[in-house]
N, C-alpha and C positions, 0 to 999 in steps of 0.2 A: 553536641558541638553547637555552640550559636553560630546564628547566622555571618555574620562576621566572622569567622572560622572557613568556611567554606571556600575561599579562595574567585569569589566571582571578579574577574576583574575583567572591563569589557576592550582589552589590549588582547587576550589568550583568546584562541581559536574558540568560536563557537556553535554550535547546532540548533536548529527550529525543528524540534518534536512536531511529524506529521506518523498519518498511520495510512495504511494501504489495506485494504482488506479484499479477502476472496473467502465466498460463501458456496457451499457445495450442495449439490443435491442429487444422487443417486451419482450416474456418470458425469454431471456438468458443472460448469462453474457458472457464478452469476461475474456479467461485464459488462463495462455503462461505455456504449458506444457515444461521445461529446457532442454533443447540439452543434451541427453548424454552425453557429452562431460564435463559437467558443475560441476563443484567441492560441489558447493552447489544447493539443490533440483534439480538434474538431475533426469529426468522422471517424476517430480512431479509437479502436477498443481498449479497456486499463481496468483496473480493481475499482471499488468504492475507496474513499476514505474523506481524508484532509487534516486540517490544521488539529492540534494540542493547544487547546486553550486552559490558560493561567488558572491552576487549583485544579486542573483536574489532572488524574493519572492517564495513562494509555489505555487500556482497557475502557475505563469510562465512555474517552473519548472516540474509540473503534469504536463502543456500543451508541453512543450520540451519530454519527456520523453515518451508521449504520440504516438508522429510524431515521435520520433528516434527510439522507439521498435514494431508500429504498421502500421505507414502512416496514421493511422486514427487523423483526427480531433474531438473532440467532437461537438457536438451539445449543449450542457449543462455541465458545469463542476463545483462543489463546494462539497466542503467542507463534510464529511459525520461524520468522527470524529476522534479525537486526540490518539494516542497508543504511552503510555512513556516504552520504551523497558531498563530494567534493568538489567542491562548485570552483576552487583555483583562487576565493577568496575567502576574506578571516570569517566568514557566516556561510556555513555548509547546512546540510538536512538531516537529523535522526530520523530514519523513515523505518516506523513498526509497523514490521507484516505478516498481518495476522491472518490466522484461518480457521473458518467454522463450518457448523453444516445449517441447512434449513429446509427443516420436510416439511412445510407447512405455508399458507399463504403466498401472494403473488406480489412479484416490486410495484408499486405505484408510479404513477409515471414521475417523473424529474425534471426541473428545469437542469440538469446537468446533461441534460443525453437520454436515447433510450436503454431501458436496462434487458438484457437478455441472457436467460440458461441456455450457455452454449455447450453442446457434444465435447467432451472432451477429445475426441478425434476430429473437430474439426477447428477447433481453436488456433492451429499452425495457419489456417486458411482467411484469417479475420485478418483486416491491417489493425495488428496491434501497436502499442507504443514500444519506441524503441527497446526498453529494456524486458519486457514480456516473455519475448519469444525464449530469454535465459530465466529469466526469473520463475514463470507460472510453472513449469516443469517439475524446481525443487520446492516448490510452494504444495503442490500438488501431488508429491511423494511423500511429505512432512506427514506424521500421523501423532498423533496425541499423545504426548512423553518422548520425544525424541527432543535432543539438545536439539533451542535455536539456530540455524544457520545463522553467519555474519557474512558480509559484504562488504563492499566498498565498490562505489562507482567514480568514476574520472572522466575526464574528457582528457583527447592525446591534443595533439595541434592543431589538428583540423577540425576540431570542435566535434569529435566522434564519440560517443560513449562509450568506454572501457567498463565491463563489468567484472571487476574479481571475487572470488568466495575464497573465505579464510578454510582451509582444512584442518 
């Protein structure tokens, strides 16, 4: 199909490809606590990732994003599951969240935040970002060949985030 075929037309709802990742290592997860500095979730805990840049695929860019916020390499990296972030207008977020392991080497530090393996038991106790406390749970049950979860997030009225999972 050429490109012209595809149907792009910039009136139909759109999405910005980002990725979210979480790295494991025995019981813990790696999470980039935000540099005070940081206009959004400063002091709060969340996954590595960020933007999809143009020509690259998802994976790629989990694996870029990976080595530019951490220095770490994965060991194992796919797929964990899809979150349509609905922001209430016509440009929403495809946000891929992925999951790998890494027994090897320590984060480097980041102008994004400090990075930390936190206890899987004590992860409920960090101030995570709002959607965390639903999300890291089934992120962190996922295991390698299990269908992608999907998602969707909203805001209700009060500007509150609504997290749904497809079953």
């Amino acid at each position: 199909m050429p490109v012209t075929d595809q149907g792009v037309n910039p009136d139909r709802y759109q999405l910005i490809p980002r990725t979210l990742i979480f790295l494991t290592r025995g019981e813990s997860v790696l999470l980039l606590k935000g540099a005070s500095h940081k206009r959004l979730w400063a002091e709060r805990y969340n996954g590595v990732g960020g933007h999809v840049e143009q020509g690259e695929d998802i994976l790629s860019a989990a694996r870029r994003e990976l080595v530019e916020e951490t220095g770490l390499v994965a060991d194992d990296l796919w797929l964990a599951g899809v979150v349509t972030v609905d922001t209430g207008e016509k440009i929403g977020i495809g946000l891929y969240v992925m999951k790998g392991t890494s027994n090897f080497g320590e984060p480097r530090p980041s102008e994004e935040g400090a990075l930390e393996w936190v206890a899987f038991d004590e992860i409920q106790a960090k101030d995570l970002v709002e959607d965390l406390p639903v999300l890291l749970p089934r992120v962190l049950k996922a295991k390698v060949g299990d269908p992608p979860f999907s998602a969707r997030y909203h805001y209700d009225r009060d500007d509150k985030l609504v997290v749904e999972f497809a079953e």
